[in-house]
DRENDO-1510 file (C-alpha; in Angstrom, 1 decimal, always signed):
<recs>
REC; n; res; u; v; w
REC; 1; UNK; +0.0; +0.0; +0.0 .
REC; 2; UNK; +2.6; +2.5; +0.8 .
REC; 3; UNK; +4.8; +1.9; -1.9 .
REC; 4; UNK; +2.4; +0.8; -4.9 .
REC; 5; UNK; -1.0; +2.1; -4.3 .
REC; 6; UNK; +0.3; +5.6; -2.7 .
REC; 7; UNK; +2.9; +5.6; -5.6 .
REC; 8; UNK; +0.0; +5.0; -8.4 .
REC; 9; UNK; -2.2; +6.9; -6.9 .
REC; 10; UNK; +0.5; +10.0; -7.4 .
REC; 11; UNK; +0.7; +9.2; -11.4 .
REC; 12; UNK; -2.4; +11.4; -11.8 .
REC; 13; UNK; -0.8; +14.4; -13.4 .
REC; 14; UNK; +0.1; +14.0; -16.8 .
REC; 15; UNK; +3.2; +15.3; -17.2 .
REC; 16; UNK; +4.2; +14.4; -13.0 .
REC; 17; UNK; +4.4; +10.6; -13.4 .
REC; 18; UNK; +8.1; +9.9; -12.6 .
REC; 19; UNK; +8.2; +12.7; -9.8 .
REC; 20; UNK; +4.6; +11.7; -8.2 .
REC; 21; UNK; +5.6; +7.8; -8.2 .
REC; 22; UNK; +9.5; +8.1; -7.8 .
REC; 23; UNK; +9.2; +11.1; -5.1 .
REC; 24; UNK; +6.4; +9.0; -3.3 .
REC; 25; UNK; +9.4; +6.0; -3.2 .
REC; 26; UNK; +11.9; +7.8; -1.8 .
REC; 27; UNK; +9.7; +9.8; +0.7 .
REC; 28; UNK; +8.4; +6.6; +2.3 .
REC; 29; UNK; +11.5; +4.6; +2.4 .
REC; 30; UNK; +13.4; +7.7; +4.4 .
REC; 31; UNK; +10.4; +7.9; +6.5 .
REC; 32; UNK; +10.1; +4.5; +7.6 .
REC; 33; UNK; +13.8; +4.6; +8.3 .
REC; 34; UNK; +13.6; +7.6; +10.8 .
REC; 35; UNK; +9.9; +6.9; +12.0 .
REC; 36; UNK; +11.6; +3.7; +13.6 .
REC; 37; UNK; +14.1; +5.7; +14.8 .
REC; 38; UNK; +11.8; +8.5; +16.4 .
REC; 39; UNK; +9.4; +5.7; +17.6 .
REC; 40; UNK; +12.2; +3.5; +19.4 .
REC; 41; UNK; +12.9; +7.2; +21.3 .
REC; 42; UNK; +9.7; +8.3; +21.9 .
REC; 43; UNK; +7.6; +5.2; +22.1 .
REC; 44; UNK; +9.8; +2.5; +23.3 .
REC; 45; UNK; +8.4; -0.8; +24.2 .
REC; 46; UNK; +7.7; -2.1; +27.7 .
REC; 47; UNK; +11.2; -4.6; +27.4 .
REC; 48; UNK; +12.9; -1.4; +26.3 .
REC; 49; UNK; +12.7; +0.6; +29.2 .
REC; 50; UNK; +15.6; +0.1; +30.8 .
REC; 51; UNK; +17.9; -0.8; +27.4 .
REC; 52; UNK; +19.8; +1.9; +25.6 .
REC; 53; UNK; +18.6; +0.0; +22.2 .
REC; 54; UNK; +15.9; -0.4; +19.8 .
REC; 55; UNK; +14.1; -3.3; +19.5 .
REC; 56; UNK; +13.0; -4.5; +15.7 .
REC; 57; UNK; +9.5; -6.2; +15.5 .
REC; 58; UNK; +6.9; -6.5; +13.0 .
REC; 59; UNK; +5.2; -4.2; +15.4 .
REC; 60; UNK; +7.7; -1.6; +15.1 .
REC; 61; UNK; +7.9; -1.9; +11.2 .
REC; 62; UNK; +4.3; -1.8; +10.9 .
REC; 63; UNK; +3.8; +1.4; +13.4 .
REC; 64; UNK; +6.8; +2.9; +11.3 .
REC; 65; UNK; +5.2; +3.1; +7.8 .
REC; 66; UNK; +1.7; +4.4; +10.0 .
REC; 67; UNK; +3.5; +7.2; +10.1 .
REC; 68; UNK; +5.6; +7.1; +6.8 .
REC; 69; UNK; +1.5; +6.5; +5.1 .
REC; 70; UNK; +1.0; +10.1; +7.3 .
REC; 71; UNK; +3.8; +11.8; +5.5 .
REC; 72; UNK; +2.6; +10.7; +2.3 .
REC; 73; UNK; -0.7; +12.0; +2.8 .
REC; 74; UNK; +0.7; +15.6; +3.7 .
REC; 75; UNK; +2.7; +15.3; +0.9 .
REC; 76; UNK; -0.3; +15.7; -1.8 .
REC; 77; UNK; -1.2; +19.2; -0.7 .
REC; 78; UNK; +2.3; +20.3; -2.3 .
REC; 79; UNK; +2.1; +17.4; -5.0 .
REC; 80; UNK; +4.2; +19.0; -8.4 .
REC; 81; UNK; +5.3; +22.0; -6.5 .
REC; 82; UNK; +8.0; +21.1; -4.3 .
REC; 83; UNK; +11.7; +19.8; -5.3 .
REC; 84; UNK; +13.3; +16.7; -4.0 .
REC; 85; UNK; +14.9; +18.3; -0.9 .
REC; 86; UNK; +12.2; +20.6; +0.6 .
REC; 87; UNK; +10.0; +16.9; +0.5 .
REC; 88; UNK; +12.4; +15.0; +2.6 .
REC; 89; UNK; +12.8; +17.6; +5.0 .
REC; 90; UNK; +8.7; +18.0; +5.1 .
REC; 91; UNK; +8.7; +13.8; +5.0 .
REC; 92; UNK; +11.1; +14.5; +8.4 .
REC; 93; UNK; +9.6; +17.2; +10.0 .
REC; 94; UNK; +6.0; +15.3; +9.7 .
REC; 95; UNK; +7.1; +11.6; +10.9 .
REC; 96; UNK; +9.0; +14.1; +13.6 .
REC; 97; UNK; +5.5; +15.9; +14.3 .
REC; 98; UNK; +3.4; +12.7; +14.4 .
REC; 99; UNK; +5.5; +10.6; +16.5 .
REC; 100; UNK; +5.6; +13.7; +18.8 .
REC; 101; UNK; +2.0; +14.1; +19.1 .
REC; 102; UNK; +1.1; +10.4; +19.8 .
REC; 103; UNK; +4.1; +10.8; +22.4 .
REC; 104; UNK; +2.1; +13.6; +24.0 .
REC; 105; UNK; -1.7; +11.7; +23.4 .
REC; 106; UNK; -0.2; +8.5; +25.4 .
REC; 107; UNK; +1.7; +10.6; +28.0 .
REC; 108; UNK; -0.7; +13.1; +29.1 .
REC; 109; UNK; -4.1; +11.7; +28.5 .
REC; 110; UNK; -2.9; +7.9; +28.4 .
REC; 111; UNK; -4.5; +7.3; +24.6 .
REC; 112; UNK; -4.9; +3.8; +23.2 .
REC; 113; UNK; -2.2; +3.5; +21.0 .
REC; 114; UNK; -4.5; +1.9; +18.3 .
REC; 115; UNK; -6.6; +4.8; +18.5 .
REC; 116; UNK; -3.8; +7.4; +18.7 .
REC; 117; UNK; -2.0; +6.0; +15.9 .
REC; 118; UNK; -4.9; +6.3; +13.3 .
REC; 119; UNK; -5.3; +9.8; +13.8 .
REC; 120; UNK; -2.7; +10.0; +10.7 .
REC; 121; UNK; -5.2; +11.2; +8.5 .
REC; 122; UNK; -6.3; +14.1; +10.3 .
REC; 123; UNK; -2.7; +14.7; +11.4 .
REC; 124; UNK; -0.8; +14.2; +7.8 .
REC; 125; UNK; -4.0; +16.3; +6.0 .
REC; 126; UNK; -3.7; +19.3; +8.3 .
REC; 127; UNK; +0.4; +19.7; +8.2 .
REC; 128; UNK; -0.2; +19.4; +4.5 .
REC; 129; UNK; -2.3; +22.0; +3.9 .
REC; 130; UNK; -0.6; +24.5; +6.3 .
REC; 131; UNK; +2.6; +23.9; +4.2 .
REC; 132; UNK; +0.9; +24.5; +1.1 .
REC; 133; UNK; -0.7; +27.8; +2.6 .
REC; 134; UNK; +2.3; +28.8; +3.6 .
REC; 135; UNK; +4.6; +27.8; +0.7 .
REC; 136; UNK; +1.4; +29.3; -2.3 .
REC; 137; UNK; +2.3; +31.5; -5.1 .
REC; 138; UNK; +0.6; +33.4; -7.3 .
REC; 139; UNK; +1.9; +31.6; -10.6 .
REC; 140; UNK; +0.2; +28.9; -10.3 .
REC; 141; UNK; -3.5; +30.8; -9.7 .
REC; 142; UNK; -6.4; +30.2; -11.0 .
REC; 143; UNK; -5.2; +26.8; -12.4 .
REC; 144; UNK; -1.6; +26.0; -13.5 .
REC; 145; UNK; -1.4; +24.9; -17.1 .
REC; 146; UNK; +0.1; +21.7; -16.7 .
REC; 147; UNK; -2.2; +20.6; -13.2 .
REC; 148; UNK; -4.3; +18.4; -15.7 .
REC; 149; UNK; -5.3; +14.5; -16.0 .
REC; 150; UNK; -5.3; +12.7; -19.5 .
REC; 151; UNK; -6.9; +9.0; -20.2 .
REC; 152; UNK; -3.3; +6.9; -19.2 .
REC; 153; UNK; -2.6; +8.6; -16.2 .
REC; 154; UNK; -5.7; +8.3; -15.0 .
REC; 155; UNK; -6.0; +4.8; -15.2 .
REC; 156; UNK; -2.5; +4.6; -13.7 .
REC; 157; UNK; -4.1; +6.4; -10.4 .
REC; 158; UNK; -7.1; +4.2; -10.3 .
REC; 159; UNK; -4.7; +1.1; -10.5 .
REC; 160; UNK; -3.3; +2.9; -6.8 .
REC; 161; UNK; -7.1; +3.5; -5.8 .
REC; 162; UNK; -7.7; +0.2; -6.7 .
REC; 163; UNK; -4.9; -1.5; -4.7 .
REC; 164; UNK; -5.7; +0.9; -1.7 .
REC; 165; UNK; -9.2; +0.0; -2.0 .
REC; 166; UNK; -8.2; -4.2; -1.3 .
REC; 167; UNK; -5.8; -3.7; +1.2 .
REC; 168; UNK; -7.5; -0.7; +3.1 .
REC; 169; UNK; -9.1; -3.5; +5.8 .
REC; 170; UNK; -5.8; -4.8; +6.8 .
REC; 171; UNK; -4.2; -1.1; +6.7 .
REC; 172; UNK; -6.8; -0.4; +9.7 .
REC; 173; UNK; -6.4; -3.6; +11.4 .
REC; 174; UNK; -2.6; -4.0; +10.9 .
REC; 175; UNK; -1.7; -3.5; +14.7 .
REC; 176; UNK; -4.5; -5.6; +15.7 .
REC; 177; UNK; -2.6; -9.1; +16.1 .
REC; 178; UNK; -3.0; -10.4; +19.2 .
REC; 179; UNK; -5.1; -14.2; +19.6 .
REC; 180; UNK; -7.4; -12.1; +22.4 .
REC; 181; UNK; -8.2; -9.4; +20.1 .
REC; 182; UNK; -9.4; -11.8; +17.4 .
REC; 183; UNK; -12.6; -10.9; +17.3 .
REC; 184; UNK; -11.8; -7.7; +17.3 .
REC; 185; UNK; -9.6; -7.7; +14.5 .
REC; 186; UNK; -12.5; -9.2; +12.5 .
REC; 187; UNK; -15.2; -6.6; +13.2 .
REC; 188; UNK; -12.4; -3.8; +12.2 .
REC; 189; UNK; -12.0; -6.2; +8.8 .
REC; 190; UNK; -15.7; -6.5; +8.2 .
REC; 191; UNK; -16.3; -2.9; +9.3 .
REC; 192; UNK; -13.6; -1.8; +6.7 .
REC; 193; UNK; -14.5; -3.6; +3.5 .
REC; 194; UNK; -18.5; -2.5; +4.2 .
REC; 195; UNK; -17.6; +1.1; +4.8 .
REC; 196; UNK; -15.5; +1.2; +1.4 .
REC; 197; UNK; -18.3; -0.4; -0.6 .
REC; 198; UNK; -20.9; +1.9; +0.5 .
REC; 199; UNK; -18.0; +4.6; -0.2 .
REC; 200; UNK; -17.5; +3.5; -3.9 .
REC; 201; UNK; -21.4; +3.7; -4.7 .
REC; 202; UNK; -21.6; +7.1; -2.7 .
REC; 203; UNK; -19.1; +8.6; -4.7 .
REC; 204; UNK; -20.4; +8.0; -7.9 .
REC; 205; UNK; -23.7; +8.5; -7.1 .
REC; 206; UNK; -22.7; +12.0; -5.9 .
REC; 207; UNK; -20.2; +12.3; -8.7 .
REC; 208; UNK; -23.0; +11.9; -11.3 .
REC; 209; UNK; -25.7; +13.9; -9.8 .
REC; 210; UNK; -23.8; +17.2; -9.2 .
REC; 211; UNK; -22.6; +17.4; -12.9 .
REC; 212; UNK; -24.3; +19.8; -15.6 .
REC; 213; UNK; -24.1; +16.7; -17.6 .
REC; 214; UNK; -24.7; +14.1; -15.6 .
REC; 215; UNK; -21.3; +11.9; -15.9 .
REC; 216; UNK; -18.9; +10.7; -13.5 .
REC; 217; UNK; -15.3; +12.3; -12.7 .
REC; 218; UNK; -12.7; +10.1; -12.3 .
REC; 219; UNK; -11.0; +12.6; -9.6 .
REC; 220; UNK; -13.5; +12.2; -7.5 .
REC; 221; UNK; -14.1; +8.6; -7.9 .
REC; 222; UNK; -10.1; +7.9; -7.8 .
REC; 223; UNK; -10.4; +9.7; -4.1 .
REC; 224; UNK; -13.8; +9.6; -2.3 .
REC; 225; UNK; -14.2; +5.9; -2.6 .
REC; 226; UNK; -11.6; +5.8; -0.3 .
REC; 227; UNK; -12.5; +8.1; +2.2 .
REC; 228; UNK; -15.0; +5.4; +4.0 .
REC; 229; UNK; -12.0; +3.8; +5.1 .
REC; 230; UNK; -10.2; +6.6; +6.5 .
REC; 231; UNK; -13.3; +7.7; +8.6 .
REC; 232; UNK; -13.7; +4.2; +9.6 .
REC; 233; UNK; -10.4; +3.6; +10.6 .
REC; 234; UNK; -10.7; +6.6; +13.3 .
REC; 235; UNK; -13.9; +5.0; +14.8 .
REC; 236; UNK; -13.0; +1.3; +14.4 .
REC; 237; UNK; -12.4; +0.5; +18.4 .
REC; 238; UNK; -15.8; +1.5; +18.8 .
REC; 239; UNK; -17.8; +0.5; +15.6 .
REC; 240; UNK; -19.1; -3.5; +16.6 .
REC; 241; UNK; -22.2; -3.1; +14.5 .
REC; 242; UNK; -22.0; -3.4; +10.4 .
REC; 243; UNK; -25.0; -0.5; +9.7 .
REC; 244; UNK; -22.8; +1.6; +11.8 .
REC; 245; UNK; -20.1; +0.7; +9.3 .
REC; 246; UNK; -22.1; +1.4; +6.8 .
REC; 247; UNK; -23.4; +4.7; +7.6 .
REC; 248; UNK; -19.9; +6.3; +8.4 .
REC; 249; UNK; -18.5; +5.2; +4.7 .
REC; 250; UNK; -22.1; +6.6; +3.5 .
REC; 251; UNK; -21.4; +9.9; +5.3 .
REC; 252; UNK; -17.4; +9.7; +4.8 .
REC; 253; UNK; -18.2; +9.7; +1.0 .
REC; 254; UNK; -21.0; +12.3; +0.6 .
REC; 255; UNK; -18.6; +15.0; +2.0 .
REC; 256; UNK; -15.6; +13.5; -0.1 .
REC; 257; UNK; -17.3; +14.2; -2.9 .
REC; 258; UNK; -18.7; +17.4; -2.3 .
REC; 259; UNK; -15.5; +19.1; -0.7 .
REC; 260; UNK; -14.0; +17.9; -4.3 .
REC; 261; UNK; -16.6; +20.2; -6.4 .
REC; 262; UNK; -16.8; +22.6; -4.1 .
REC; 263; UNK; -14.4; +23.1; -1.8 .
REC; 264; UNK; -11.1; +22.4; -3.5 .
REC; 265; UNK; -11.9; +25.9; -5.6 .
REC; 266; UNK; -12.7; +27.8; -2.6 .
REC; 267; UNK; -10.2; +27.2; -0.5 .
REC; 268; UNK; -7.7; +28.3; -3.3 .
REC; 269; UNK; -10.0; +31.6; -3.4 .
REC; 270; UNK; -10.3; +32.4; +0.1 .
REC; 271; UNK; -7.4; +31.3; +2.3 .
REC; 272; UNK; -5.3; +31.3; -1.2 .
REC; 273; UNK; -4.5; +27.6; +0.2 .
REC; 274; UNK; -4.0; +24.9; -3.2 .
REC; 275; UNK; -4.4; +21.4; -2.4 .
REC; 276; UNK; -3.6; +19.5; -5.3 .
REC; 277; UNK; -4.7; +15.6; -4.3 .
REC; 278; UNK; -7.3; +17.2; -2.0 .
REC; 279; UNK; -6.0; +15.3; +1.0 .
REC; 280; UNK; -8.4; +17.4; +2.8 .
REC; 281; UNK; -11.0; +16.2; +1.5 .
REC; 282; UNK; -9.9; +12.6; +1.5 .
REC; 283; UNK; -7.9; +12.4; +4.7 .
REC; 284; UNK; -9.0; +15.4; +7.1 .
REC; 285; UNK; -12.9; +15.1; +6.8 .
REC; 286; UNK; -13.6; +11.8; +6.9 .
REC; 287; UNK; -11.1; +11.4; +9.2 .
REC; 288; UNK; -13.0; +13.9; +11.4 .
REC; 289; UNK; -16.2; +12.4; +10.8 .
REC; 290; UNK; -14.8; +9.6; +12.2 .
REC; 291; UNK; -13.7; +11.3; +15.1 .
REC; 292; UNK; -17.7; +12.2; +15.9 .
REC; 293; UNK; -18.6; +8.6; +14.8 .
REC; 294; UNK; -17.0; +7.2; +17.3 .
REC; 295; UNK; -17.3; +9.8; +20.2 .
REC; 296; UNK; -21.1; +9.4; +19.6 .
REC; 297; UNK; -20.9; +6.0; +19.6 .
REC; 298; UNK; -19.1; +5.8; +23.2 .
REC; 299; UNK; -21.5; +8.3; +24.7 .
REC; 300; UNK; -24.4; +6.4; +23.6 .
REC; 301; UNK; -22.4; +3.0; +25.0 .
REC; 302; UNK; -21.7; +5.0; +28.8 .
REC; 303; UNK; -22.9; +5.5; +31.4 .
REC; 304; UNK; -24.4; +9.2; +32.2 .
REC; 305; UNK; -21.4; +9.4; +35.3 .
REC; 306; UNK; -18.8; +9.0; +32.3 .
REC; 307; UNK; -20.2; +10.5; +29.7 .
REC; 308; UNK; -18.8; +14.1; +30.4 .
REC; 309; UNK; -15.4; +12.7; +31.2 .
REC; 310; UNK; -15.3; +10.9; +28.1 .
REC; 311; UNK; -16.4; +13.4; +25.6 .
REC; 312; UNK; -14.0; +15.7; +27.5 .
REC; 313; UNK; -11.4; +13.5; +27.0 .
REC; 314; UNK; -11.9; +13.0; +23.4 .
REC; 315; UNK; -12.0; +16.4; +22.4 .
REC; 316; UNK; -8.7; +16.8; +24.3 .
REC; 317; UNK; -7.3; +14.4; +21.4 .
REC; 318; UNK; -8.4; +15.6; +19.1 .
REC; 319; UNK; -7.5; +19.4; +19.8 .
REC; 320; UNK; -3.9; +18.2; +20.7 .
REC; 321; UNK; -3.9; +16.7; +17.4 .
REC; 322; UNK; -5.2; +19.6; +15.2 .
REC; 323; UNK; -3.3; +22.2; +16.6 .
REC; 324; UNK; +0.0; +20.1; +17.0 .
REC; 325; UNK; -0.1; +19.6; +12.9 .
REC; 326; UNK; -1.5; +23.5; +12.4 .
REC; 327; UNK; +1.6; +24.8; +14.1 .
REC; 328; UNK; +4.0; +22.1; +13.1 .
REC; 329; UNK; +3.0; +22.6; +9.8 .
REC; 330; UNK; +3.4; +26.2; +9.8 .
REC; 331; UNK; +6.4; +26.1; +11.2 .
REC; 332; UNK; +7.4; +23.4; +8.4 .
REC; 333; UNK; +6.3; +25.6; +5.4 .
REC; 334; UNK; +8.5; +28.6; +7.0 .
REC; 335; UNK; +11.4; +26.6; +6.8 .
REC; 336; UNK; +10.9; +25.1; +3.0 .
REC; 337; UNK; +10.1; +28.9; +1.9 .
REC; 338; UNK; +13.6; +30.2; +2.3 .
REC; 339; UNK; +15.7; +30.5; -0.7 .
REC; 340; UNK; +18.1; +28.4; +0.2 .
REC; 341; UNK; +16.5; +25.3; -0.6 .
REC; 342; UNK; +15.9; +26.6; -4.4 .
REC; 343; UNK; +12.3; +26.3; -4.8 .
REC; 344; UNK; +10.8; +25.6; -8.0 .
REC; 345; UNK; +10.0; +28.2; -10.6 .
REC; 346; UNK; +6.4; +28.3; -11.7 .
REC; 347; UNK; +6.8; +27.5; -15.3 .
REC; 348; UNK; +8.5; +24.3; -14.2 .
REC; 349; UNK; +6.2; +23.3; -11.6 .
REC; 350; UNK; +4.2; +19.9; -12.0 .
REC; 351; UNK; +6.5; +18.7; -14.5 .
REC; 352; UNK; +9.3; +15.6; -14.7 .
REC; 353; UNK; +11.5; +17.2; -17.2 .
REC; 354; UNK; +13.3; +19.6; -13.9 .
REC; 355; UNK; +14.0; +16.5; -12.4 .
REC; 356; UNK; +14.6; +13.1; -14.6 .
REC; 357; UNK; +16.7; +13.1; -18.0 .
REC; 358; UNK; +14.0; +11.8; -21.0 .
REC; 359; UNK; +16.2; +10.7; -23.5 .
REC; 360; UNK; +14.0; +11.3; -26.3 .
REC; 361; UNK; +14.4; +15.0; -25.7 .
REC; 362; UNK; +17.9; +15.0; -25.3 .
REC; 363; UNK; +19.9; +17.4; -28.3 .
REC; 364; UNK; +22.8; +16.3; -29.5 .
REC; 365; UNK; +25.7; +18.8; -30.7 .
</recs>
């Protein structure tokens, strides 16, 4: 998933297919690297605690490219406009970010690790599109010439959907591998693969109706029909029943769909903020639907002496969240803008040809 239907999925551009799936290669591979790193400081084990090492696991591998998928997902608000450099440091300063905030979730507030460490979306989304706000030029206003989709780049990105799509239920349940949590395990499974269908029919349905002439657009297909797993994947500790399931990929979808036709253009005009995969869309807003999904879902499960605790408690999370990747992502976007780091000119942004030799084009002397 991280490497092939995250890579894929970046191929959308037509003229950004080596840099969406070569960049998305390189991005994740330094990520998982240092996200073990940051994790074996941060989050050590239990049988780490008094050892000056870091212990290897599938656990550890599997939490490490959690966060490297988080880094990826910020990285589609600056898709085409960023050069190799400013994306590793923004790939470093996110997995940094992350592993920092779950640090703080589990520390402070004593946050179920499953449930801390699926707050990605939200986290990767909104350091994302801070960096974009911060790092937008006018030259690429209202649209840039070259931000466009033909035919066989668009059916590389739905081969990415596609793969994302079949492996979404184990992405959610990954860290859910113990023999007593079985069951549990199962339900997220189940949960998952329901939530995504009624995602895939949402998004086309919505797709279809909200267009003059009544046709479907790939964008939104490619990206909403994904978004019931990212809202389900927030709420999945708590979500034991499949019309539950259903309803969140239902709701996840609908407002997919309609941020892409409407929101994607506003945001550009008022907060001059361009998200080019519209991770917010994707990523943020289902991922804070979830968020609701499931702190309804626990109120209506509580008793009345813990409901106030509870929902307190929750909204603790996710304000420490949001406001950990607003400001880290500020502070991110500051630091790619200087001039140092040679920033793309506008003519050449969203294309290959400032970063990969093409043979074809090559003049000879």
């Amino acid at each position: 998933m991280i490497f092939m239907g995250f890579g894929f999925l970046a191929t959308f551009l037509v003229r950004y297919g080596f840099s969406g799936s070569g960049f998305n290669v390189l991005l994740a591979a330094m990520a998982i690297q240092w996200a073990v790193l940051m994790n074996g400081f941060l989050l050590p084990q239990r049988h780490q605690h008094h050892r000056r090492e870091i212990h290897i696991s599938m656990k550890s591998v599997i939490e490490a490219e959690l966060c490297a998928a988080s880094a990826l997902v910020a990285m589609g608000a600056v898709h085409g406009k960023t050069n190799p450099v400013q994306l590793l440091l923004m790939a470093l300063m996110e997995v940094t970010g992350f592993v920092i905030s779950q640090w703080t979730l589990r520390t402070l507030l004593n946050a179920d690790p499953l449930y801390s460490i699926m707050l990605l979306h939200i986290f990767g989304a909104l350091f994302g599109v801070m960096v974009s706000w911060v790092l937008h030029r006018k030259g690429i206003n209202p649209k840039h010439e070259k931000e466009k989709m033909d035919r066989n780049m668009g059916l590389f990105a739905m081969f990415g959907t596609l793969f994302l799509w079949m492996f979404w239920p184990s992405f959610n349940s990954a860290l859910v591998y113990h023999s007593r949590e079985r069951e549990l395990k199962l339900t997220v499974i189940y949960g998952t693969y329901l939530s995504l269908a009624v995602s895939v029919v949402m998004a086309m349905s919505v797709s279809m109706l909200t267009s003059s002439k009544g046709k479907m657009n790939m964008v939104h297909v490619q990206s909403s029909a994904l978004s019931g797993g990212v809202a389900i994947g927030v709420a999945m500790t708590a979500v034991h029943a499949p019309w539950i399931a259903m309803a969140i990929g239902f709701c996840a979808a609908l407002l997919s769909a309609l941020g892409f036709k409407y929101m994607k253009d506003q945001m550009l005009f008022a907060f001059q903020c361009h998200d080019t995969c519209g991770v917010l869309n994707v990523h943020a807003i289902p991922g804070i639907l979830g968020w609701f999904a499931h702190l309804i879902i626990r109120l209506a499960s509580s008793e009345s002496t813990i409901v106030m605790r509870f929902a307190v408690y929750h909204i603790c999370v996710l304000l420490i969240t949001v406001c950990m990747s607003l400001v880290l992502g500020t502070a991110t976007g500051l630091l790619l803008k200087c001039s140092f780091w040679r920033p793309q000119q506008d003519r050449k942004c969203f294309d290959d040809q400032a970063f990969w030799e093409f043979p074809n084009l090559v003049v000879h002397k």
